[in-house]
C-alpha positions as CSV (number, residue, x, y, z in Angstrom):
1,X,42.5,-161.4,105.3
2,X,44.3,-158.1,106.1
3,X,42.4,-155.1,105.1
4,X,45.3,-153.3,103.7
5,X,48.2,-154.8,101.5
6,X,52.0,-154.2,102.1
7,X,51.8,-152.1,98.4
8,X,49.2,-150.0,100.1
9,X,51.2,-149.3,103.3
10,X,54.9,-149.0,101.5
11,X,52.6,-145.9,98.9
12,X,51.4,-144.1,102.1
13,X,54.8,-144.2,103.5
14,X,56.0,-142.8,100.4
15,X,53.8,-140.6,99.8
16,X,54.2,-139.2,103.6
17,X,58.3,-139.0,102.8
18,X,57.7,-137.7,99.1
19,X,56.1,-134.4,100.5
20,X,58.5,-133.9,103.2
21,X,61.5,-134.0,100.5
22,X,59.3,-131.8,98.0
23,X,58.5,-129.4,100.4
24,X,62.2,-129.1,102.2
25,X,64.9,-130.6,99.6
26,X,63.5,-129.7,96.5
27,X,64.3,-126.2,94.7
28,X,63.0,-126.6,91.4
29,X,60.5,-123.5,91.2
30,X,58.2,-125.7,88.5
31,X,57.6,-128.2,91.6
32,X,56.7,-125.6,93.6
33,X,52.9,-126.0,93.5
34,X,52.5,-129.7,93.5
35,X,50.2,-131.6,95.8
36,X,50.5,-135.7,95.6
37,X,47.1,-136.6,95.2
38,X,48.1,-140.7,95.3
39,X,50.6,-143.7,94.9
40,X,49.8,-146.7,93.2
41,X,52.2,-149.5,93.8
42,X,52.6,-152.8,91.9
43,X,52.3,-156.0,94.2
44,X,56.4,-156.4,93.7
45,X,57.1,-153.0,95.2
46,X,59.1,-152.4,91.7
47,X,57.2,-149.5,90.3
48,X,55.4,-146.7,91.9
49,X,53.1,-144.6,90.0
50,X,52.6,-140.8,91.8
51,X,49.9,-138.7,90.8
52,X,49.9,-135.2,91.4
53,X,47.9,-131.8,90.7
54,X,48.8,-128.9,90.1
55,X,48.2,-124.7,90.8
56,X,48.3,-123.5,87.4
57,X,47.5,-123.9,83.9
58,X,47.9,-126.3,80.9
59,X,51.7,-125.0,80.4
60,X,52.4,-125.2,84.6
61,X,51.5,-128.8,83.5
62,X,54.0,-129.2,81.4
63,X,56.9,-127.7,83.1
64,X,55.6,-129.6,85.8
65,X,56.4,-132.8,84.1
66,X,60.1,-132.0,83.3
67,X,60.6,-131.0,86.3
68,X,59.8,-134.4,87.9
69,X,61.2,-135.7,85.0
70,X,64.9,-134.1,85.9
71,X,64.6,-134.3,89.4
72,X,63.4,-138.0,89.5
73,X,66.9,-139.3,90.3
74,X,67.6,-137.0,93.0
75,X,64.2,-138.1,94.8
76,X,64.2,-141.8,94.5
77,X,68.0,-141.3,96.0
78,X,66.7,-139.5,98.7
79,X,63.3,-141.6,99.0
80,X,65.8,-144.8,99.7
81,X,67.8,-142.8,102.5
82,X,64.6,-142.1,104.0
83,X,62.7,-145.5,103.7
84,X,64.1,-149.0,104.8
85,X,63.0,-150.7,102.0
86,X,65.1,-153.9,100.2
87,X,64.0,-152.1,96.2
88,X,63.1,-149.0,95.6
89,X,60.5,-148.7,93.3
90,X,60.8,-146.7,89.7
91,X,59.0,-143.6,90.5
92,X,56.4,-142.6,87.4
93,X,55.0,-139.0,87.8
94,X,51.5,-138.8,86.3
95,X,49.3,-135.7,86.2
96,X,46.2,-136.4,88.2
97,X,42.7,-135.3,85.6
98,X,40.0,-136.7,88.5
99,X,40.3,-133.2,90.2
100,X,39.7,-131.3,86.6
101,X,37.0,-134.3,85.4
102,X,35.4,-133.4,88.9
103,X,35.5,-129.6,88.3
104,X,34.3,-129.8,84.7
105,X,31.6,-132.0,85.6
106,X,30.4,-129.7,88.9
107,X,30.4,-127.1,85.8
108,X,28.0,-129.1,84.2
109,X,25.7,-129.9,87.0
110,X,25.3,-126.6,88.0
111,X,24.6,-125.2,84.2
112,X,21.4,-127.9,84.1
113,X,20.5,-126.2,87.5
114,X,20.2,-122.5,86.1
115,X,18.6,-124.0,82.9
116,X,15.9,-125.5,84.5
């Protein structure tokens, strides 16, 4: 049994080409601060789902979303000049919450410390 699928290799290729075109094609100033955390690919290679964080606040969220959500074309263009792939996939951009959850919850943790 192979310990990595062909999803999992095609979504760390993508992710690897993804950060080169947000970091040299993209100008969009509300994509400016966006890290891709991970990609999660369906076992057809159809649909790619990229999670990403960001710098700012609750609105730099937001403004974040449209502006993946307006430059999504331009990306999966340039994602299939890039990547020799037969399909390629629909690209959903999904804030990542584990890094907050895990910031929220160190909160916690260290509240219960000076408590006790």
């Amino acid at each position: 049994m192979k310990p990595y699928t062909r999803a999992d290799r095609v979504s760390g290729l993508i992710q690897e080409t993804l950060a080169d075109i947000l970091r040299k094609s993209i100008k969009d100033p509300r994509l400016a601060s966006v890290l891709i955390t991970k990609i999660r690919m369906t076992a057809d290679l159809k649909l790619a789902k990229i999670y990403y964080v960001t710098a700012g606040q609750v609105a730099d969220r937001e403004s974040t979303a449209e502006g993946f959500k307006k430059a999504s074309g331009f990306i999966r263009r340039a994602l299939g000049k890039e990547l020799d792939l037969r399909y390629i996939p629909d690209l959903h951009f999904l804030y990542d919450a584990s890094i907050d959850y895990g910031i929220h919850m160190n909160q916690i943790l260290s509240q219960l410390d000076h408590e006790s």
